[in-house]
C-alpha positions as CSV (number, residue, x, y, z in Angstrom):
1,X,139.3,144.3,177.4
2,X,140.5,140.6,177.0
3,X,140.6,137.8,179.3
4,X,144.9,138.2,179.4
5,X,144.2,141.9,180.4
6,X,141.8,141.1,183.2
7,X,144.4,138.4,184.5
8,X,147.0,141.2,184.8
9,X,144.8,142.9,186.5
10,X,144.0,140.5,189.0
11,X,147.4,138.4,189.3
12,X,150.3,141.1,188.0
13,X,151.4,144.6,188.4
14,X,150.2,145.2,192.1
15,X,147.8,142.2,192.6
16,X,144.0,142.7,193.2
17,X,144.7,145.8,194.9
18,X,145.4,147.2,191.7
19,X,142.0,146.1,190.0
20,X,140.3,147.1,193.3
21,X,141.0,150.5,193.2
22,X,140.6,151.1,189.6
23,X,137.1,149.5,189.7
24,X,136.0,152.2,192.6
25,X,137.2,155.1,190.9
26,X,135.4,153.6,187.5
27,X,132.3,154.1,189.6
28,X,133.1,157.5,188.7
29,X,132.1,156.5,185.3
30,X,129.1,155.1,186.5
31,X,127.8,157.9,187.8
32,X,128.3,160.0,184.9
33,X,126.2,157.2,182.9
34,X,123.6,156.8,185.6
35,X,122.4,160.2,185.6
36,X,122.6,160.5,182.2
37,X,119.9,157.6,181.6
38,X,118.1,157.7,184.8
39,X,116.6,161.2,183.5
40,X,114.7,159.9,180.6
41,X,112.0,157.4,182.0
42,X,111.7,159.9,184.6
43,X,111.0,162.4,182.6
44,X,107.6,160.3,181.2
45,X,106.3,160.4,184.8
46,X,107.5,164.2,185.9
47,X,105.1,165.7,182.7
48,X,102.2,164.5,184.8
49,X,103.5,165.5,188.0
50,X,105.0,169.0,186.9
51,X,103.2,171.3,184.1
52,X,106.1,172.7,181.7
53,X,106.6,173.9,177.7
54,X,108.7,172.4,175.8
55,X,111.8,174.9,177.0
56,X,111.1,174.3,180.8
57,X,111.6,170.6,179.8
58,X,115.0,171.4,178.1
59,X,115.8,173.1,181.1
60,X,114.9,170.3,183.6
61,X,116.8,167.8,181.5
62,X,119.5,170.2,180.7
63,X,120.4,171.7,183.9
64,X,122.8,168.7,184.9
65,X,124.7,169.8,181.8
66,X,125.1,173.2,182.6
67,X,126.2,171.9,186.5
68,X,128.5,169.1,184.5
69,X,130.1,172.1,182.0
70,X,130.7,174.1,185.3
71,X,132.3,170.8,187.4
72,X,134.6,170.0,184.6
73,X,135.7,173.7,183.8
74,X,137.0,174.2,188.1
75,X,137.3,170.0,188.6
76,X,141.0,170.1,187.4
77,X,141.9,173.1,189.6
78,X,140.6,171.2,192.3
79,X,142.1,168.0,191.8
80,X,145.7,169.9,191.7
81,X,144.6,171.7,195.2
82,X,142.3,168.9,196.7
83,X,143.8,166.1,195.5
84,X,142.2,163.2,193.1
85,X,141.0,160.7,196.1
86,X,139.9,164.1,198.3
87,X,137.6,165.1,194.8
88,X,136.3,162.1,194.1
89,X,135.4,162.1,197.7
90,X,133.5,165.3,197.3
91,X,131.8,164.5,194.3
92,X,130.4,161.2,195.5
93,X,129.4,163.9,198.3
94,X,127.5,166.5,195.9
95,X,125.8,163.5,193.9
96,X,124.1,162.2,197.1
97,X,123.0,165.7,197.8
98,X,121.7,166.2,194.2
99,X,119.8,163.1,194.0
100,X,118.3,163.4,197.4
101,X,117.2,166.9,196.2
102,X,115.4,166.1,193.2
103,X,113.4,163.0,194.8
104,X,111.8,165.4,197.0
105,X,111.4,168.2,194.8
106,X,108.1,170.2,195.5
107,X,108.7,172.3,192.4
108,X,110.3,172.7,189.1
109,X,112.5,174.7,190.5
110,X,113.7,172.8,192.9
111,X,113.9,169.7,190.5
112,X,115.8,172.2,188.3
113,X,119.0,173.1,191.2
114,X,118.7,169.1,192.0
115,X,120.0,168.8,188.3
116,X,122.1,171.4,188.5
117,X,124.1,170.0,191.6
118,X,124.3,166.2,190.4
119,X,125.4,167.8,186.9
120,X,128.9,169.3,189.1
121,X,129.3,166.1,190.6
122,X,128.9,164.5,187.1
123,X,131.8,167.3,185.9
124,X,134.0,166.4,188.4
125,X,133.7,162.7,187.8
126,X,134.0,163.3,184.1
127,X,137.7,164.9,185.0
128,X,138.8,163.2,187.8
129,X,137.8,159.2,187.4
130,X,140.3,158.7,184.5
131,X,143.1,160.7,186.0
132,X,142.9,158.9,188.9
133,X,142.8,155.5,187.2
134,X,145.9,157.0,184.7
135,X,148.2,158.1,187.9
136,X,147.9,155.5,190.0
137,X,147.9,152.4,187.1
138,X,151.1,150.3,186.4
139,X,152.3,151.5,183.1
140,X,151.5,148.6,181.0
141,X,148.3,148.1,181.7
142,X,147.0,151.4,182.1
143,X,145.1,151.4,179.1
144,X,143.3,148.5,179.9
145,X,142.4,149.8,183.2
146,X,141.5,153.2,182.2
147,X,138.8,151.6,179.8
148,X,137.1,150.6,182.6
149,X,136.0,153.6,182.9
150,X,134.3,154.5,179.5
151,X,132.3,150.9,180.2
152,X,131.4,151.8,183.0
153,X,129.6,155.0,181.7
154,X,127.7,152.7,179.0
155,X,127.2,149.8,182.2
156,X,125.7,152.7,184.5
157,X,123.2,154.1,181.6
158,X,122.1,150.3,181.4
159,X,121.5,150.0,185.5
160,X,119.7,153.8,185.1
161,X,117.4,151.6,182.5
162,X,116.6,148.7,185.1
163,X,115.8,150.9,187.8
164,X,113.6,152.9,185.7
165,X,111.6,149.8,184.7
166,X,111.8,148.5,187.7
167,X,109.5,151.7,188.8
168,X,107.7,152.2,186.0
169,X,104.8,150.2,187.0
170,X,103.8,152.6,190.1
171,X,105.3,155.8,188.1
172,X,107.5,157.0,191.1
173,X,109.8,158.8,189.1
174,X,111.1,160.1,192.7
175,X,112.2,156.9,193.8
176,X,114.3,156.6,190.3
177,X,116.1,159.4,190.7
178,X,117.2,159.1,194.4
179,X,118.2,155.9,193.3
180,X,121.4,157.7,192.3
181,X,122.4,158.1,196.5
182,X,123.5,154.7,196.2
183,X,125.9,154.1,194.1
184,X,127.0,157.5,195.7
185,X,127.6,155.9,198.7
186,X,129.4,153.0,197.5
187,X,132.0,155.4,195.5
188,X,132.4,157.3,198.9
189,X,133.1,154.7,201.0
190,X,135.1,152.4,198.9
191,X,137.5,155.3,198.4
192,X,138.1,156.0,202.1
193,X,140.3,153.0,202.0
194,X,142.0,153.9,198.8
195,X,145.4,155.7,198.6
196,X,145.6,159.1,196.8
197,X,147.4,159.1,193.6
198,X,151.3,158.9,193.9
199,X,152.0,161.3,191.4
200,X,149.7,164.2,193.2
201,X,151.6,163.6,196.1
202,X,155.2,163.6,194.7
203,X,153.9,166.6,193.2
204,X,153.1,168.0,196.6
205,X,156.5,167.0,198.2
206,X,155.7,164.2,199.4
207,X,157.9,161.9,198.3
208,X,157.8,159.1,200.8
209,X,154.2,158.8,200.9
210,X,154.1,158.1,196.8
211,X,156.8,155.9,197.0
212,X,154.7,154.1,199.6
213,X,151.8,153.8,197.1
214,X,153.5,152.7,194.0
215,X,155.2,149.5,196.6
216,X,151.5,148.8,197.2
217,X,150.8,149.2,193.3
218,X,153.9,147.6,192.1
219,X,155.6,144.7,192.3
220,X,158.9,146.6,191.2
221,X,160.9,149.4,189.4
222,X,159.4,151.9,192.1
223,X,162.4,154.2,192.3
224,X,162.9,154.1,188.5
225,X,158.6,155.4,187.9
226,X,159.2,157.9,190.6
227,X,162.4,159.0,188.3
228,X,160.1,159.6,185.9
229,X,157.5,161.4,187.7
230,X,160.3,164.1,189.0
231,X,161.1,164.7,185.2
232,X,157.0,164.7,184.0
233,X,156.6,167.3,187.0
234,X,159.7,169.5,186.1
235,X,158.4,169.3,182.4
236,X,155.0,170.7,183.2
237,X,156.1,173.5,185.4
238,X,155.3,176.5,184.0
239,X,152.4,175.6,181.7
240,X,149.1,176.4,181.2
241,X,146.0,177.1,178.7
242,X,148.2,179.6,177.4
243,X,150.1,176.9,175.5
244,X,147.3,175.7,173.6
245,X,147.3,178.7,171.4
246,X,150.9,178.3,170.1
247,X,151.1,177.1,166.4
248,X,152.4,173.9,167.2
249,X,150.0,173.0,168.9
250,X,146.6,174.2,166.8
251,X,146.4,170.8,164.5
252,X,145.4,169.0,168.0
253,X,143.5,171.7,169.4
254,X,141.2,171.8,166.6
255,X,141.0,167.9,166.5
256,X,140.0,168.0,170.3
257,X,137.4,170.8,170.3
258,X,136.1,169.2,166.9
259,X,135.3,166.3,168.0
260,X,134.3,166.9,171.3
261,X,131.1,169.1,169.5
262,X,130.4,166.5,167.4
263,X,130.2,163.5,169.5
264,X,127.0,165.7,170.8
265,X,125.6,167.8,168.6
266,X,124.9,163.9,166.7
267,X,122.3,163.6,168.6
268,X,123.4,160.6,171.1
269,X,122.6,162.3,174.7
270,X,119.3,163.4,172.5
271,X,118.7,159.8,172.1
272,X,119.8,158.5,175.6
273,X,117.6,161.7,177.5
274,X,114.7,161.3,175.8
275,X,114.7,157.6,174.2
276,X,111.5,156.6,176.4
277,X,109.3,160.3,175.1
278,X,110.2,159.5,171.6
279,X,109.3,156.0,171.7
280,X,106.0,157.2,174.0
281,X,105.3,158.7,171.0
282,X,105.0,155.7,168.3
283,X,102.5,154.2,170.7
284,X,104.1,152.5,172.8
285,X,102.9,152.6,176.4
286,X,105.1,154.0,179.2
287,X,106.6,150.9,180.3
288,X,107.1,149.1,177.1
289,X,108.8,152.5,176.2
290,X,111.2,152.6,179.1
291,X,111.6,148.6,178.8
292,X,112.7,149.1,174.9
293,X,115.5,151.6,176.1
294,X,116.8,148.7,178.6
295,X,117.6,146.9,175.2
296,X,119.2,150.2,173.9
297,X,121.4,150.5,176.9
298,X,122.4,146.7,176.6
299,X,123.7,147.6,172.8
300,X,125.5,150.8,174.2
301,X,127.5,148.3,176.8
302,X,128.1,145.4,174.3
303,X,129.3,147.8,171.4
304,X,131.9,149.6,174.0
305,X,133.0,145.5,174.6
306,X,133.9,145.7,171.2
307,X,135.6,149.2,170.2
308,X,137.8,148.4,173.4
309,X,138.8,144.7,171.5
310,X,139.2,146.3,168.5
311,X,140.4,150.2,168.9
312,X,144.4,149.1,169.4
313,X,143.6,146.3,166.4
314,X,142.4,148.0,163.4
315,X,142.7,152.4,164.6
316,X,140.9,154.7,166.1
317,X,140.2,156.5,162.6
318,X,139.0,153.7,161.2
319,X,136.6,152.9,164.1
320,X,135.7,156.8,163.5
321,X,135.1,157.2,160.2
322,X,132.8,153.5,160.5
323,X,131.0,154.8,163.5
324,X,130.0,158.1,162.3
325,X,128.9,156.6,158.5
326,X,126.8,154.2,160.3
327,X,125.1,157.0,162.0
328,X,124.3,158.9,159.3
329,X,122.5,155.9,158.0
330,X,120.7,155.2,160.5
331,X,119.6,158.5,161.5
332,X,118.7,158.9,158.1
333,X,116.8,155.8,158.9
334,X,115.4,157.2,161.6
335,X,113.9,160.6,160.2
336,X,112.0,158.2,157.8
337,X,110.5,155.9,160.0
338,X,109.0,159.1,161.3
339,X,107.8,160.8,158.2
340,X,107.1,158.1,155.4
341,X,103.2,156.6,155.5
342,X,102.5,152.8,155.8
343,X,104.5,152.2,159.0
344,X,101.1,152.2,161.1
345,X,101.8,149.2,163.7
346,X,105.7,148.7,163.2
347,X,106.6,152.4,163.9
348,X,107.1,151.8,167.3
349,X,109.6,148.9,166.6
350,X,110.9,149.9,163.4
351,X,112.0,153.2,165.9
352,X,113.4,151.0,168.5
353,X,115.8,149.1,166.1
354,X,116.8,152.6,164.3
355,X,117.8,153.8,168.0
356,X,119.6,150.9,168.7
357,X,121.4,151.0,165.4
358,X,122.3,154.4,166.2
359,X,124.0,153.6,169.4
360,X,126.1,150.4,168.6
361,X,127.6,152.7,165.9
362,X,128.2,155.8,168.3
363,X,129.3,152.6,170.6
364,X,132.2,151.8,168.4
365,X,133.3,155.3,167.1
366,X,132.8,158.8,168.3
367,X,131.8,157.4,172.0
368,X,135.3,155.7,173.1
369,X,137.5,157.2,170.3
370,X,136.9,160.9,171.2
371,X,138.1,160.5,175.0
372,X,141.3,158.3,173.8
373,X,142.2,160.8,170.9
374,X,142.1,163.5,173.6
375,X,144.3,161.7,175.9
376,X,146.7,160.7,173.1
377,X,147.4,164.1,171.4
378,X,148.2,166.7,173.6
379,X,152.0,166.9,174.6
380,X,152.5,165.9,178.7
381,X,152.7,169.7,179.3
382,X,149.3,170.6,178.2
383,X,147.5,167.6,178.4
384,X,146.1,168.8,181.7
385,X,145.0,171.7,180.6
386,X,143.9,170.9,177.2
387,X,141.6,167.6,178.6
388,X,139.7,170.3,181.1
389,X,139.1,172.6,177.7
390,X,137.8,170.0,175.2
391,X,135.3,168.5,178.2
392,X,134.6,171.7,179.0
393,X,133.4,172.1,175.3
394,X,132.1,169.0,174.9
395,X,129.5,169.2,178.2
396,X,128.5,173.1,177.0
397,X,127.7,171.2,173.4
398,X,125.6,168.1,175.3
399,X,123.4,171.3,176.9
400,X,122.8,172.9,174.1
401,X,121.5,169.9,172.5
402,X,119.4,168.5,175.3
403,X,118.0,171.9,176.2
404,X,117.0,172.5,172.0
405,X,115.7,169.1,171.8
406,X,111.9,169.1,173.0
407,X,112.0,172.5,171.0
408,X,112.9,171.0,167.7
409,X,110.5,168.7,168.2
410,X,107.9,170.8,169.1
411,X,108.3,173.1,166.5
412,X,110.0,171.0,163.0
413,X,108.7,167.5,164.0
414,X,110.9,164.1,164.5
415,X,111.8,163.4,161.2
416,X,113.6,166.6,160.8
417,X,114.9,166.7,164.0
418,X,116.5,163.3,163.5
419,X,117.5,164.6,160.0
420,X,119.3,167.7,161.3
421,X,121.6,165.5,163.6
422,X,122.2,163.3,160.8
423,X,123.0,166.5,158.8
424,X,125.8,167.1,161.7
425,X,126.7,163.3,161.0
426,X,127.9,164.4,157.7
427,X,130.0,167.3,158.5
428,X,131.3,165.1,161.2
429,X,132.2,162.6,158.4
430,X,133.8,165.4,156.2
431,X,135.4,166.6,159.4
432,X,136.9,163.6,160.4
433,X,138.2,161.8,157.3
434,X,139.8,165.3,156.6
435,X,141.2,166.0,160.1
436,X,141.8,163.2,162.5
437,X,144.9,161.1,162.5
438,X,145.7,157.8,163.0
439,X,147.3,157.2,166.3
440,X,147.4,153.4,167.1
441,X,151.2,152.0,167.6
442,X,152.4,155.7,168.5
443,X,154.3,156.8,171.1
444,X,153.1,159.6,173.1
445,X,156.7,161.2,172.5
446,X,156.2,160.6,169.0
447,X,153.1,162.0,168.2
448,X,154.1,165.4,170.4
449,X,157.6,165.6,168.1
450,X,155.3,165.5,164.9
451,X,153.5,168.4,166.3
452,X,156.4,170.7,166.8
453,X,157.9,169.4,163.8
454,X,154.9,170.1,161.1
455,X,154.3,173.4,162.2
456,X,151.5,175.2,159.4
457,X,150.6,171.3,157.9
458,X,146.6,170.0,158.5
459,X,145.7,168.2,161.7
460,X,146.0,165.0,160.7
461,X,149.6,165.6,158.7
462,X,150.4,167.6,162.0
463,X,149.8,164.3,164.1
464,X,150.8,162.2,161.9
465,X,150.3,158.2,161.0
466,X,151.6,155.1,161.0
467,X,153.5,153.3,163.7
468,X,156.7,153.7,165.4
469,X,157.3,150.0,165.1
């Protein structure tokens, strides 16, 4: 984002209140990136505490994926019923209640439903941050604030990294993860002062109440954006997942549920869970481990700076396609750091700069250019819908690969393991160059007549290229 968007955010289009209320509901993002990191240099410090195989740790790790696959798949539903604000409300709710549950865990089991219930919180927040942000933005610079969100994912892995060094020294791996009721608490009282999302609540018959929200959003053209919510609402009546299946629309379906596998079964949640275990096992010590990963989550933020400078300068297919090869690469990288002899006494570094490799290219390709390719390519009617199926997918694909992890590594070694996701990396390649279109300088309008209009034609030719300019 670039110093003229933050000044529109601060000074135009509704003022600070604007950029106020679009940072809380980022914290949604926050969250989601917290937990995800915060579980990694805990883990070093719950092996000695807990005694578990190598599937009991997949499942520890993995159950805030299955809770997160089950948040996303029922958070949309909610959010038409609840409404956004009332959601995010709850799930800064179930995330306390998670967190506090895991810090005083007595058992594996009870560390395991911890997971599970910060992992719904993390599936609501996954659905209903953005939509929130996307609803109650001015028009021209939602995009700008809507990105705030996808940093903040990369900013709260980062913070997850700090407080886990921060602890490292005393090993109190329960104090890291209730670390997570904070920022729980700031999301749920920021938002009790926050309006609920003008469109929800034209939707609800409500009318004056949204108009009342976009004059404290706006500085003008309220009754002309409240024309056309009344025509996006009369559009989407009637639709459903049902849609999704009709020809027209199977070119983005398949782009969607492609690349929503692929941005994890690459290994990057692999890498973020279990960064500190992998590195524990070069040599390094427990707190050099988790203190390397602080630098891996610095890269992560730095490289999501970037693809949100460049993605509406040079694509989002080109940022792909340069994101995934660079994974390969380094993965391949990776794998041989791991298996190749005369690394004794570098193996431990030459790891931690493969990693971070790994991450500034995720960091600039399938990381922020999966979630903006999803929100771009389904038509209005769907796109509900058709968001809450590709996360759905993409969550079910991140617990499958953090629960098979420790197994693959227990059983084939690193260097394969690491091999096998760059494997993926390739197909991913060959997927995307072959599939995925070029959306940058088209209208949503455009890019849903191109779909109805190339009926039976590849993805990408469905989509279509180029600009309307």
């Amino acid at each position: 984002m670039s110093m003229a968007d933050v000044r529109r955010l601060v000074d135009g289009d509704g003022g600070r209140f604007i950029y106020v209320a679009a940072a809380l509901a980022a914290l949604n993002g926050l969250l989601f990136g917290f937990d995800t990191g915060i579980i990694s240099g805990a883990f070093l410090y719950i092996q000695d505490a807990f005694v578990m195989s190598p599937l009991m740790e997949g499942i520890v790790v993995s159950g805030a994926m299955a809770g997160a696959a089950l948040g996303a798949a029922v958070g949309g539903r909610l959010s038409d019923r609840l409404g956004r604000r009332r959601l995010i409300l709850l799930g800064a709710g179930v995330f306390f209640a998670g967190s506090f549950l895991m810090a005083v865990a007595p058992s594996v089991p009870v560390l395991v439903a911890g997971r599970l219930i910060d992992g719904v919180a993390i599936g609501f927040a996954s659905i209903v941050g953005p939509l929130y942000i996307s609803e109650i933005a001015p028009p021209r610079i939602r995009g700008a604030l809507t990105s705030l969100n996808q940093l903040m994912v990369t900013v709260g892995i980062l913070a997850s990294y700090f407080v886990n060094y921060a602890f490292a020294d005393a090993g109190a791996w329960r104090w890291m993860l209730g670390a997570g009721m904070v920022p729980a608490v700031v999301l749920a009282v920021g938002m009790l002062k926050m309006p609920e999302s003008p469109r929800w609540l034209y939707e609800r018959g409500r009318e004056d109440e949204a108009r009342a929200v976009l004059r404290r959003t706006r500085q003008g053209g309220v009754e002309d954006e409240l024309a056309e919510i009344e025509e996006t609402v009369q559009k989407q009546s009637g639709t459903g997942l049902s849609d999704l299946v009709e020809p027209w629309m199977r070119p983005a379906l398949i782009v969607g549920l492609g690349l929503a596998v692929f941005q994890q079964v690459t290994g990057i949640n692999a890498v973020m869970y279990y960064a500190p275990t992998v590195l524990e096992s070069t040599g390094f010590g427990d707190v050099t481990s988790i203190l390397a990963t602080v630098g891996i989550g610095a890269v992560n933020v730095i490289m999501t700076v970037v693809a949100i400078a460049l993605i509406d300068r040079v694509g989002r297919r080109a940022l792909l396609l340069v994101g995934i090869g660079g994974m390969v690469t380094t993965l391949g990288v990776l794998g041989a750091v791991f298996y190749l002899p005369g690394f004794d006494g570098i193996v431990g570094w030459a790891a931690t700069g493969s990693l971070m490799l790994f991450v500034a290219f995720f960091a600039i390709g399938l990381g922020p250019v999966f979630w903006l390719l999803a929100s771009e390519i389904y038509p209005l009617s769907v796109r509900g819908s058709a968001m809450g199926l590709v996360t759905v997918a993409n969550w079910l694909a991140n617990l499958i690969v953090s629960l098979a992890f420790p197994m693959l590594r227990s059983s084939v070694g690193q260097s394969w393991t690491f091999w096998l996701f760059g494997a993926c990396s390739v197909v991913a390649l060959a997927f995307s160059y072959r599939y995925v279109p070029e959306t940058k300088g088209r209208s949503l309008e455009a890019i849903e007549a191109d779909l109805r209009e190339n009926v039976g034609t590849t993805p990408a030719g469905a989509v279509g290229e180029g600009s309307d300019d």
